[in-house]
C-alpha positions in Angstrom: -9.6 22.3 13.0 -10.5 18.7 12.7 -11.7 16.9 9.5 -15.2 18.0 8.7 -17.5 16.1 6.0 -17.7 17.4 2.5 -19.4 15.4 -1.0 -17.1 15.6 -3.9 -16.8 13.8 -7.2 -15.6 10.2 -6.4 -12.3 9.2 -8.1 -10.4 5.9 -7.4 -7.5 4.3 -8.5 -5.5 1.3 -7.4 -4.2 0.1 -3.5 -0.6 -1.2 -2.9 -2.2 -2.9 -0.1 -2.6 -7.1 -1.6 -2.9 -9.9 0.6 -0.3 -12.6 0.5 -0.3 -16.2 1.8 2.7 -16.1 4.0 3.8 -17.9 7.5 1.4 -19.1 9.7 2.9 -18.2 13.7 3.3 -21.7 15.5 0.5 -23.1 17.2 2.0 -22.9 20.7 2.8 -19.0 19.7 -1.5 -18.0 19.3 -2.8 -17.1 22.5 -6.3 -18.2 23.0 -8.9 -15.6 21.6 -10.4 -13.8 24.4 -13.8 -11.9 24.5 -15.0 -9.3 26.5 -17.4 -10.6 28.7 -17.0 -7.6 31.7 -17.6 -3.8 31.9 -14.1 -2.3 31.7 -12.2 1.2 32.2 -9.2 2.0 30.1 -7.4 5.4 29.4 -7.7 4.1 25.4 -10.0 1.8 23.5 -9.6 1.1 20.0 -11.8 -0.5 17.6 -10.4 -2.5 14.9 -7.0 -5.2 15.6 -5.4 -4.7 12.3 -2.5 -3.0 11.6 -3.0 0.7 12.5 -5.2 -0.7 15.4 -2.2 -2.7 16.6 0.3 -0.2 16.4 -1.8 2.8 17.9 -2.6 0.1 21.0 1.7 -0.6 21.1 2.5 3.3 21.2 0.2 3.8 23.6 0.8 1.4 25.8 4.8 1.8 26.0 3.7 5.0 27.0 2.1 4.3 30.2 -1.6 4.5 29.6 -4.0 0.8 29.7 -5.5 0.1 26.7 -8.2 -2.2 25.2 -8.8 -3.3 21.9 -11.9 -4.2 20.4 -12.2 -6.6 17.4 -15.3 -8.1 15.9 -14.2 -10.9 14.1 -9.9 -12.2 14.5 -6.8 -9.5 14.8 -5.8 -9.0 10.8 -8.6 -10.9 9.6 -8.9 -9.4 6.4 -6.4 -6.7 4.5 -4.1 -6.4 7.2 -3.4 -10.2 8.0 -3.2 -10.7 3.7 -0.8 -8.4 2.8 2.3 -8.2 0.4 4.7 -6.5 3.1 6.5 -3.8 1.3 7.3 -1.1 3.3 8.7 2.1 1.2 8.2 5.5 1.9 5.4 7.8 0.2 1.7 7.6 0.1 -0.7 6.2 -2.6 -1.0 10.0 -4.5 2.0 11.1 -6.2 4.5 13.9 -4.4 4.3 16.3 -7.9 0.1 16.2 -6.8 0.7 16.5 -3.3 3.1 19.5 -3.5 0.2 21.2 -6.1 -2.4 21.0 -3.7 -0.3 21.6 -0.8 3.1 23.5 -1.4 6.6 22.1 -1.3 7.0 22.5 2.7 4.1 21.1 3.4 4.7 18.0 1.3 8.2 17.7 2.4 6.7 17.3 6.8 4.8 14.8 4.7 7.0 12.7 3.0 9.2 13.3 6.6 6.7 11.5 8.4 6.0 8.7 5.9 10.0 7.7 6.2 9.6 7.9 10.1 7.1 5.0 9.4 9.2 3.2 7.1 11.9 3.3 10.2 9.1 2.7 12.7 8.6 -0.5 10.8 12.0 -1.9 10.6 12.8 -1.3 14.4 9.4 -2.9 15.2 10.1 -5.9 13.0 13.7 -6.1 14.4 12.3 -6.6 17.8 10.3 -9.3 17.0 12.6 -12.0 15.3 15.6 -10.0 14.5 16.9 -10.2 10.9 15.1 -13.1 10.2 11.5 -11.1 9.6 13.2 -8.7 7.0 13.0 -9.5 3.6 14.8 -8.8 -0.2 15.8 -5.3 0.2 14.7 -2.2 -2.4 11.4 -1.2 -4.4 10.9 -0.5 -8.0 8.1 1.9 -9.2 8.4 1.5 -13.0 6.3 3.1 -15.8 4.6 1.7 -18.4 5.3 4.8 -20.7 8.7 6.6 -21.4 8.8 9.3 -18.9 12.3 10.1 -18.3 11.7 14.0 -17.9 9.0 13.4 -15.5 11.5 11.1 -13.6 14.1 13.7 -13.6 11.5 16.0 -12.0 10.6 13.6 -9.2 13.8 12.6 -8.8 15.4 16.3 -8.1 12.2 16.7 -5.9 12.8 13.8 -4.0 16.9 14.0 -3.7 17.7 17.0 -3.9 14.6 18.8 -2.2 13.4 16.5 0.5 16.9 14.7 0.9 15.2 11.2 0.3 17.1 8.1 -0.6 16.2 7.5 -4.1 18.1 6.4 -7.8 16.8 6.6 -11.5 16.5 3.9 -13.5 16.8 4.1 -17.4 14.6 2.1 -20.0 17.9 -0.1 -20.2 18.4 -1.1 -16.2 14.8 -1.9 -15.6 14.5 -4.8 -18.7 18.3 -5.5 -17.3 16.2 -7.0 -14.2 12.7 -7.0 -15.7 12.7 -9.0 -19.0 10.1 -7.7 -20.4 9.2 -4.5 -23.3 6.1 -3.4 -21.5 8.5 -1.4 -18.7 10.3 2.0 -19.1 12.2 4.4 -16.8 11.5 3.7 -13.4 12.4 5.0 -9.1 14.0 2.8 -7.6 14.2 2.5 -3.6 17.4 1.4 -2.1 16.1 1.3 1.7 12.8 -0.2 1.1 12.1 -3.9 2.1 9.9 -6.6 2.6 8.4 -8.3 5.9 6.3 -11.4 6.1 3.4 -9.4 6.8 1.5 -12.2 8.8 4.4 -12.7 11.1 4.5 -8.9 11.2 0.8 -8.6 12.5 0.9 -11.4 15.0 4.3 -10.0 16.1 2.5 -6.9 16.8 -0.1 -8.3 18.8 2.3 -10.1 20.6 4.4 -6.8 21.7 1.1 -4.9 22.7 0.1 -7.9 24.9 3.2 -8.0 26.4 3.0 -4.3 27.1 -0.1 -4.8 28.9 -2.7 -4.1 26.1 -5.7 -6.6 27.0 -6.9 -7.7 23.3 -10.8 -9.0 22.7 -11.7 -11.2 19.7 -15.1 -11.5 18.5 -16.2 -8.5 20.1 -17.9 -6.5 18.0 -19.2 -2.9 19.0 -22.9 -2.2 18.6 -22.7 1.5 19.3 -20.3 4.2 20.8 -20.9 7.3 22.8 -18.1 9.7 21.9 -19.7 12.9 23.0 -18.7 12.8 26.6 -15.4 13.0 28.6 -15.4 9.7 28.6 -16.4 7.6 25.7 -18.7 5.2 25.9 -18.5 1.7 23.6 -21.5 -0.7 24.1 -20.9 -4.6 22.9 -23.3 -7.3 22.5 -22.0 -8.6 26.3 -20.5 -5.7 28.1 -19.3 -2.2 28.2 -16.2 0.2 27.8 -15.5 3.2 29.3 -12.1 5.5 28.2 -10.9 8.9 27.6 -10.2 8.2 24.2 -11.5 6.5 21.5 -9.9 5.2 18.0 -11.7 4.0 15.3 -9.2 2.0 13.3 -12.2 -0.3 11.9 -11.8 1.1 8.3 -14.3 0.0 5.7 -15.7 -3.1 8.6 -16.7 -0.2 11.2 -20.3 -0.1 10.2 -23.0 0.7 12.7 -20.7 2.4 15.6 -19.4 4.7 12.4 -21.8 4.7 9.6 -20.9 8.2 8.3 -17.0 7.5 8.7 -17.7 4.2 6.9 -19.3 5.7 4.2 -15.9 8.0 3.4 -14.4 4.9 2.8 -14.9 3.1 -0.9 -14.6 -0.7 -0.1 -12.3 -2.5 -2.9 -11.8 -5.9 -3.0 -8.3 -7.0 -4.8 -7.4 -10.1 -6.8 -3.9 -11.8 -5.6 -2.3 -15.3 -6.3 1.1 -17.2 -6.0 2.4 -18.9 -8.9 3.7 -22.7 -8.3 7.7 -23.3 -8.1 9.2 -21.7 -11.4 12.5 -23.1 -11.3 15.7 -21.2 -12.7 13.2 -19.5 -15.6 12.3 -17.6 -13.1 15.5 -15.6 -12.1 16.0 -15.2 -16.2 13.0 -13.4 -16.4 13.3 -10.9 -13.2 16.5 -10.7 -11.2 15.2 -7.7 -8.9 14.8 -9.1 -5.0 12.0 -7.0 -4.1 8.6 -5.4 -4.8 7.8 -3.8 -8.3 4.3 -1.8 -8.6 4.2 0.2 -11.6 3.0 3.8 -11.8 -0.7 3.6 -12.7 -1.2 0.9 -9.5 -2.4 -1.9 -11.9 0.2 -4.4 -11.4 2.1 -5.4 -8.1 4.3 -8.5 -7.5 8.0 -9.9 -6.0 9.2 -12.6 -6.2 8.9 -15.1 -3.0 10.5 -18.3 -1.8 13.8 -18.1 -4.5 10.9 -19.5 -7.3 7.5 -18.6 -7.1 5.9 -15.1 -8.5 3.0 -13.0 -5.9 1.4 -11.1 -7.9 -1.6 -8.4 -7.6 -3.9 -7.4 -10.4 -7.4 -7.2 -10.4 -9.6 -5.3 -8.5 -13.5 -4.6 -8.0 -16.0 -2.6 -5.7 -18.0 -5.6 -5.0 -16.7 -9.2 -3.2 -16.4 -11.5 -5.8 -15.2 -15.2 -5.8 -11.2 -15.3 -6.1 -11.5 -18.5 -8.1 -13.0 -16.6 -10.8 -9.7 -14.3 -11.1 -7.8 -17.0 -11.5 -7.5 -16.9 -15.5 -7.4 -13.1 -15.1 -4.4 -13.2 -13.5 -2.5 -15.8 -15.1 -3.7 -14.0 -18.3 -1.6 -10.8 -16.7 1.6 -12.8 -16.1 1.8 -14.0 -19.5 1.0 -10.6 -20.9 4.2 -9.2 -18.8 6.4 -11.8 -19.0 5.5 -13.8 -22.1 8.3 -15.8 -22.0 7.3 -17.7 -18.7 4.4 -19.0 -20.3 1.2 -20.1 -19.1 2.3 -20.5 -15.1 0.3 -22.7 -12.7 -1.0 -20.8 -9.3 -0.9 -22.6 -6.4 -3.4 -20.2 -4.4 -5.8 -17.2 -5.6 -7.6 -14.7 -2.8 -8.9 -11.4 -2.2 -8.8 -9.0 0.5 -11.0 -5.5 1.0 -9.4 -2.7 1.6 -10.6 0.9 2.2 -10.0 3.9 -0.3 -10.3 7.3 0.6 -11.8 9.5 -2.5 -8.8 11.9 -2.4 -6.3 8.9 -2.2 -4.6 9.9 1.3 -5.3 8.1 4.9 -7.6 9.7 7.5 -5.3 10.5 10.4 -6.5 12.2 13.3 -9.0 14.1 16.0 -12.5 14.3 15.1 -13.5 15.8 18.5 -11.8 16.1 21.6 -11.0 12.4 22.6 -12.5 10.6 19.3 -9.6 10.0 16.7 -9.5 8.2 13.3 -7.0 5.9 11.6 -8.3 4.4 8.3 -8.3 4.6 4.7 -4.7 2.9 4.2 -6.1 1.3 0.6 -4.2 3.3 -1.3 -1.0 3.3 1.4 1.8 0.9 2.2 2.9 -0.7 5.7 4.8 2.8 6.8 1.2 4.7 7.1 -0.5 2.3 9.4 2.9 3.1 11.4 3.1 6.7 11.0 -0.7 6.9 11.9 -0.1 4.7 15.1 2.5 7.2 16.2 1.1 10.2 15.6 -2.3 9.2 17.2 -0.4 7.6 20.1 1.6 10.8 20.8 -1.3 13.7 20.0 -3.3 11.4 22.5 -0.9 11.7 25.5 2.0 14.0 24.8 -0.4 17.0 22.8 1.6 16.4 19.9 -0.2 17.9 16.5 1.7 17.0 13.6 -1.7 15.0 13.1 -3.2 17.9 11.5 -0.8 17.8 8.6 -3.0 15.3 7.5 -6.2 18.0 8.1 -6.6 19.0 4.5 -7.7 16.1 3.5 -11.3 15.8 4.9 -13.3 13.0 5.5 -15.1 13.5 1.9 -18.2 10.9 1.4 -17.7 8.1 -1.2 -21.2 8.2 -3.2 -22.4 5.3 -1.7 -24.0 2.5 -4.2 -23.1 5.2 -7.0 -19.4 5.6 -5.9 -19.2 2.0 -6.4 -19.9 1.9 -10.0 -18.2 5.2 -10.7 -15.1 3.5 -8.9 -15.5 0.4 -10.8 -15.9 2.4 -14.1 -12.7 5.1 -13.1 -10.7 1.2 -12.3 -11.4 0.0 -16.0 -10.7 3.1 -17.8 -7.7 3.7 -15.8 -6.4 -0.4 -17.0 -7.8 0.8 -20.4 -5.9 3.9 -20.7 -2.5 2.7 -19.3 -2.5 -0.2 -21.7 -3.1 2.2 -24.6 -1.1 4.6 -23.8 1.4 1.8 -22.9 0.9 0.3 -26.4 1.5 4.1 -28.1 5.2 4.3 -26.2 6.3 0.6 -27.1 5.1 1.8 -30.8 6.8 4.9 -30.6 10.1 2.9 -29.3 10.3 0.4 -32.5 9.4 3.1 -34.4 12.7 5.2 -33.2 14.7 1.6 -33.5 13.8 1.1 -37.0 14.2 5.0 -37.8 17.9 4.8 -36.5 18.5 1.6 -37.4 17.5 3.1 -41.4 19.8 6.5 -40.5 22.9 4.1 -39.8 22.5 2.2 -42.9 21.8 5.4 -44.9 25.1 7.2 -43.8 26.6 3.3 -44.4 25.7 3.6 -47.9 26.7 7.4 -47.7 30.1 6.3 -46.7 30.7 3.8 -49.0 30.3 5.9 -51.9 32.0 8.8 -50.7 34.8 5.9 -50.6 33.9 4.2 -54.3 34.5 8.3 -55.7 37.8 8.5 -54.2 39.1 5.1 -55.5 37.8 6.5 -58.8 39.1 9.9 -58.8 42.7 8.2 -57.9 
């Protein structure tokens, strides 16, 4: 059965999905933007040219089918052209939550599929510009608290249970690469990497053009007939006609969508690049690539050999990135006190769409009308697993689209979700900082505790020894 519309409780926590000033493509490599400006006929149309939009249009496409995509502003114009490019398999909800609400073969077809689009990801970015679009290597997922049963658990799950690629880390090998208290045990994964995720997106647009998909720029839709065999999608200046129909607009979709926009909560998140750190730097965190900690509050790698990225902030409303500035530094400092106050060379935002239950909406809505959004909470591998499964349920019948069914297209509250998202973001900083605090506490407390055994059974020792030089 497809996704069907439910109201539930509204509960939010943070995206992996931050924007990132990277390489701009080379002037002579940006094809001119094109509108459409003529009725057109197409086996596919999809609305939206970020990165799910992209990839559904390339899948299809090699396929056989024509394609058009719709975009009402520039391809990646917001989240997708601004994002940190760390590409690691999983999904924005924990697997111990997914397997409760699911089962532990459900989960597993899950986690299966999120790999696929970690691998999707690497062979796409290969055949763009080879080795040279791939990054630092691995991913770290610390905690803030001590956890080490809990890792154990997730661990076993992983390795042993869905045959993922995964390692522990103690307390000790995290602050080995990490200096700094505030981090604990953490999962660290080997085959993850990075990709300069604007030469990523233009790459992508540059493979679907050259597999015939015809792209239109500042072409937004103004309404869309999807109850027919074919669909019907009405711009400002023209028309399209197509069997099928993908709405990969996310939280931008607006009047062609409004229910399906109003699933989505619109978050806007706070990023900036440091300036050049020097060697200090490296001292302070000798890991190559991404680091996002458990509760989602902090994400950052290291970029160019010197200079820090780094995610933090968040809110439900659009808010001037200048004025995050000072939050952010304040966040650095805070996790690495010993780099100081650091100068940013650039602060920006990004919106991103977040589902209330945390997972994207892949899939068939009706016969012909499928949707690929919600990727707020989700990493570069979803956008690619949704693009392949759409692509393939659209021309080969493939279903594994409905693993993604349970999670339904549940409305977001509207004006009220927005608060209660903004309030559920706080608490959450709020609460993993205290309960942060609490373990760091707990830890000196267990130093000094130790440190007073071993100078009690010191003293022990050397009486024991004084008694025996007397009694001789």
């Amino acid at each position: 059965m497809p996704p069907r519309f439910v109201r539930k409780p509204v509960n939010t926590t943070n995206s992996s999905d931050i924007p990132e000033p990277q390489s701009e493509p080379p002037a002579d490599a940006v094809p001119e933007r094109r509108r459409l400006t003529l009725d057109l006929d197409v086996d596919v149309c999809i609305v939206g040219a970020g990165l799910a939009g992209l990839t559904v249009a390339l899948e299809v496409a090699r396929m056989g089918a024509s394609v058009a995509v719709l975009e009402s502003r520039q391809i990646g114009w917001n989240a997708s052209g601004h994002q940190l490019g760390s590409v690691l398999p999983g999904y924005g909800v924990p697997v111990e939550d997914l397997i409760g609400r699911l089962g532990i073969d459900h989960t597993r077809e899950l986690w299966a599929l999120s790999e696929q689009g970690v691998e999707h990801v690497r062979v796409t970015a290969s055949e763009m510009a080879g080795a040279a679009l791939l990054s630092a290597t691995g991913a770290l997922e610390v905690s803030n608290v001590d956890r080490g049963d809990r890792l154990t658990e997730r661990l076993q799950v992983l390795g042993e249970r869905f045959g993922a690629r995964v390692e522990g880390w103690r307390a000790s090998e995290v602050r080995a690469a990490l200096r700094t208290p505030r981090y604990f045990d953490a999962v660290h994964y080997p085959t993850a990497f990075q990709v300069d995720g604007r030469a990523y997106l233009a790459g992508l647009a540059m493979l679907a053009r050259q597999a015939g998909v015809r792209i239109f720029e500042d072409t937004p839709v103004v309404s869309i007939e999807a109850s027919g065999i074919r669909k019907r999608i009405m711009t400002a200046s023209a028309r399209v006609r197509a069997a099928h129909l993908v709405l990969a607009g996310n939280i931008h979709l607006g009047a062609p969508s409004p229910r399906l926009t109003a699933t989505l909560l619109p978050v806007w998140r706070y990023a900036a690049v440091t300036e050049p750190l020097g060697e200090r730097l490296g001292q302070v965190v000798s890991f190559p690539g991404s680091v996002m900690d458990t509760d989602g509050i902090d994400h950052f790698r290291v970029v160019g050999g010197d200079r820090l990225v780094w995610m933090s902030p968040q809110t439900t409303w659009a808010g001037d990135p200048a004025r995050y500035r000072r939050a952010i530094r304040r966040r650095i400092r805070t996790v690495f006190p010993t780099l100081g106050n650091v100068g940013l060379r650039e602060v920006w935002s990004g919106a991103v769409g977040e589902t209330v239950h945390g997972m994207p909406q892949i899939g068939e809505l009706r016969p012909g009308l499928w949707v690929a959004s919600g990727f707020g909470r989700q990493g570069l591998n979803t956008t690619a697993l949704a693009g392949q499964l759409i692509a393939r349920g659209i021309l080969w019948g493939d279903d594994r689209w409905r693993l993604f069914a349970p999670f339904e297209l549940v409305w977001a509250g509207g004006r009220a979700g927005l608060v209660a998202g903004q309030i559920v973001a706080g608490w959450t900083r709020a609460s993993a900082a205290a309960r942060g605090a609490l373990a760091r506490w707990r830890e000196r407390a267990a130093l000094r505790e130790s440190a007073r055994e071993a100078r009690v059974a010191a003293a022990n020792r050397q009486m024991g020894g004084n008694r025996d030089h007397i009694g001789r």
